[in-house]
C-alpha positions, 0 to 999 in steps of 0.5 A, spaced: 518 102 904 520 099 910 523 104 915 529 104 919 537 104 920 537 098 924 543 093 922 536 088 922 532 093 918 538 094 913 539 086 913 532 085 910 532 090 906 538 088 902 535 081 901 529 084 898 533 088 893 536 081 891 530 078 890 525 083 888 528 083 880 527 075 880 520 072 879 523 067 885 517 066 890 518 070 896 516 066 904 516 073 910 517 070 916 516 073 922 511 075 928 504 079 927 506 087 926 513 087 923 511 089 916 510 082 913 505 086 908 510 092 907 516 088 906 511 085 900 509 091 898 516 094 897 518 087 893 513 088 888 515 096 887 522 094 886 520 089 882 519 089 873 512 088 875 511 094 878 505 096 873 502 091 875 497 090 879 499 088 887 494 083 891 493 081 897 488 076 900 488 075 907 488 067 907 486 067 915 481 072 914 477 068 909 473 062 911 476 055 908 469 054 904 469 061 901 478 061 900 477 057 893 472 062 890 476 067 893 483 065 890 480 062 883 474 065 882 467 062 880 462 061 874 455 063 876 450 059 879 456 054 881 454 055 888 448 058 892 449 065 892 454 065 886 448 070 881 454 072 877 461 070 875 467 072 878 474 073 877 479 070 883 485 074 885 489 070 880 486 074 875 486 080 878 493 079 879 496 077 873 502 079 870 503 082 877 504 080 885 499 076 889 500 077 897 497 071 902 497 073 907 497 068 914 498 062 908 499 058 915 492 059 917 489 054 910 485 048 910 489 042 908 485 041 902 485 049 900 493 048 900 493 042 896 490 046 890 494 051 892 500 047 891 497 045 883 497 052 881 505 054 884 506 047 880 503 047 873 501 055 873 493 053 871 487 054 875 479 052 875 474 057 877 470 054 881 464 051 877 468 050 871 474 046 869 477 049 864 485 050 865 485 057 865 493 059 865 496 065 870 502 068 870 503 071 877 508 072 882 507 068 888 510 072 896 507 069 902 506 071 909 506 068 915 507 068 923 507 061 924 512 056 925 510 051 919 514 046 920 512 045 927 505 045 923 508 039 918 509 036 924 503 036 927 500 034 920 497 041 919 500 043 913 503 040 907 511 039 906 511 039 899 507 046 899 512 048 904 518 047 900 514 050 893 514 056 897 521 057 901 524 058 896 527 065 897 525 066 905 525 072 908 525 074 917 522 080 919 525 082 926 521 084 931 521 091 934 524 090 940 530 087 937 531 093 932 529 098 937 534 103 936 529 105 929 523 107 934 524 115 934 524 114 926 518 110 926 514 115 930 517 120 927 514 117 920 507 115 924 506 122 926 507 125 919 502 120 917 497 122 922 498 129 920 497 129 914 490 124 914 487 131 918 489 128 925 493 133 930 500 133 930 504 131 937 511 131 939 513 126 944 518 128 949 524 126 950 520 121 956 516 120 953 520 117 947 525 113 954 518 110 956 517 107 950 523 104 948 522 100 954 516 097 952 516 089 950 511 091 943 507 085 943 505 088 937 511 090 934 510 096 928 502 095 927 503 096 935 506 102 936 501 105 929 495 104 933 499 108 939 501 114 935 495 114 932 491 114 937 495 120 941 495 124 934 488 123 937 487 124 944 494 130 944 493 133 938 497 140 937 502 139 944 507 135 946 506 128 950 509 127 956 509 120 959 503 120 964 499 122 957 501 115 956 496 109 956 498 105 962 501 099 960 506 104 956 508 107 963 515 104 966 514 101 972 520 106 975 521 113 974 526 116 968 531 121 969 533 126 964 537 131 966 536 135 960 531 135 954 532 130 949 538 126 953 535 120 954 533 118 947 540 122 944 542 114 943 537 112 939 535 119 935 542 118 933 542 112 929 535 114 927 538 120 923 543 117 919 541 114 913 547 108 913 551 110 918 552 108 925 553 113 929 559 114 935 558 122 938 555 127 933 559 123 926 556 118 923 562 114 920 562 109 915 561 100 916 569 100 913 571 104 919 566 101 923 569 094 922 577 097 922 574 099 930 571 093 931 577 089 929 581 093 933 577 091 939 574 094 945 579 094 951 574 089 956 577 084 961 573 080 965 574 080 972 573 073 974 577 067 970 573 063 966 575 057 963 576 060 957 583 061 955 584 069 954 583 072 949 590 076 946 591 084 946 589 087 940 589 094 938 587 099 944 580 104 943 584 110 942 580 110 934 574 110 938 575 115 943 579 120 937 572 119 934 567 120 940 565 127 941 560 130 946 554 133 942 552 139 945 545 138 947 548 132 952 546 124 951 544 118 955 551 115 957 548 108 958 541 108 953 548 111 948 553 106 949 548 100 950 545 102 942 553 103 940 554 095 944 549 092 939 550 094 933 558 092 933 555 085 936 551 084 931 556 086 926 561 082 929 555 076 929 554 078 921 562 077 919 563 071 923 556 068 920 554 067 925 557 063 929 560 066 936 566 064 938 569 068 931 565 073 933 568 074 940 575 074 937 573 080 933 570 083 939 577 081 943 571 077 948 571 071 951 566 067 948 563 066 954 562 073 956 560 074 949 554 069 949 552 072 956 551 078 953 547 076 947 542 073 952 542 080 956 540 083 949 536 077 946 540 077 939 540 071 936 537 064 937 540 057 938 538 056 929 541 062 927 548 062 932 553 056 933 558 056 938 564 054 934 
């Protein structure tokens, strides 16, 4: 299952959950490391073929002239090497799922058979032409853009639309960073439990890390607590145990233990909840919070007319209180300021003037806070 409480997280799982009961074919969008496998994985579990077999084939891993055999299968003697027959992953999926991976990196040729089976359902092995009918349901990944790909003639249209039937985008790390403490805490425990060490990463050390641009997404930061499992076994890792690329270039403050990831933890342990002080409150408050408005003004005039006064702040503060263990004013406020955005986002669909009112914004102070935070993108958002 994929982890995480992230309103991002949380906006994937319930599409999975939309589609897994339908055979409809899946396409995961998204960069390498984001759970792309995970999120197929989690489609056939809550799917009605999950007593079937689940196969994956990594389509960029297999060279093209090998692809064909791979997928479909082939007849002894049918090539040099070929000393017996044997069966694609078409076969060895039927009646369940079947994963490819990186269907991006597929030989144009290797797409147009490809597009046949999706088509009429029927496939040949490799040295035989007898039709041989599959019954599978197809999820396919990628992390690249495939229309640009159609546009520079690398790969098929009509593929792309047999398999965009149902698209799913897999946020990166850094736009669900607020999952991190949940993520480690579920590496550590995999770790422990496969006879590596158990560690502990200090409140720093976690600071550290949130700060951390993750190239490399979930599959990234993995590798990391793998290798610190390793390295720190049976003690807490502090921020110089760190490799160097994950040590901030300015130093962490933290008057207490735990204060600068009190934010972030926060959000992590509540399951469906977001967070405001040590109570997790419910999305229907949330949202009478979010339509009241924040009592933000701006300084300096802008072109934009005012917005007009709505509710004050005072059912925010009545739900605020201060754990006893302290919090990172900034790291927590700023978690709080991301959630309601892309909640506000979500109830406008999108577009960011109706999302500024909700938030009693201007629409100008709101795009510049979406361009601090990186939420969004000129496809997903419109102006008006």
């Amino acid at each position: 299952m994929l982890s995480g409480n992230s309103l991002a997280i949380r906006r994937v799982m319930t599409l999975i959950r939309q589609v897994a009961a339908h055979d409809s074919t899946v396409l995961l969008l998204g960069e390498s490391g984001t759970g792309k496998e995970v999120a197929a994985r989690t489609i056939h579990e809550l799917s009605p073929r999950r007593n079937r077999p689940f196969v994956a084939v990594n389509c960029g891993a297999i060279p093209a002239e090998l692809l064909e055999s791979e997928l479909f299968g082939h007849e002894k003697g049918s090539f040099t090497g070929a000393i017996t027959a044997r069966k694609g992953r078409f076969e060895i999926a039927e009646g369940g799922t079947l994963f490819l991976d990186e269907i991006g990196d597929m030989s144009v040729a290797m797409q147009v058979k490809l597009l046949r089976v999706l088509q009429e359902r029927v496939f040949e092995r490799v040295g035989n032409h007898v039709p041989v009918s599959c019954n599978v349901r197809i999820i396919a990944a990628t992390h690249r853009n495939l229309e640009e790909s159609i546009a520079r003639g690398g790969f098929r249209e009509d593929l792309f639309h047999r398999l965009n039937v149902f698209p799913i985008d897999m946020p990166p790390l850094r736009e669900r960073i607020e999952d991190l403490p949940m993520l480690v805490r579920e590496f550590i425990a995999h770790n422990a439990a496969e006879g590596r060490g158990h560690v502990q990463l200090s409140a720093a050390a976690l600071a550290a890390l949130a700060r951390h641009s993750w190239t490399g997404n979930v599959r990234e930061l993995g590798n990391l607590v793998e290798r610190l499992s390793i390295v720190c076994a049976g003690r807490v890792v502090e921020v110089r145990d760190l490799p160097a690329r994950y040590q901030p270039s300015e130093p962490i403050e933290i008057d207490e233990p735990g204060a600068e990831t009190a934010g972030l933890a926060a959000f992590a342990e509540a399951p469906d909840a977001i967070v405001i002080g040590s109570e997790p409150l419910a999305e229907q408050e949330v949202m009478q919070i979010l339509e009241a408005g924040p009592a933000e003004v701006d300084a300096e005039a802008e072109a934009d007319a005012p917005l007009p006064a709505t509710a004050s702040a005072a059912a925010v503060a009545a739900a605020v209180q201060l754990p006893a263990e302290g919090l990172d004013l900034r790291a927590y406020l700023a978690a709080i300021e991301r959630a309601l955005i892309e909640q506000a986002l979500a109830s406008a669909n999108g577009t960011v003037a109706h999302a500024a009112r909700l938030l009693n914004l201007r629409r100008t102070t709101l795009v510049e806070k979406l361009r601090k935070l990186g939420i969004g993108t000129a496809e997903s958002l419109t102006e008006d």
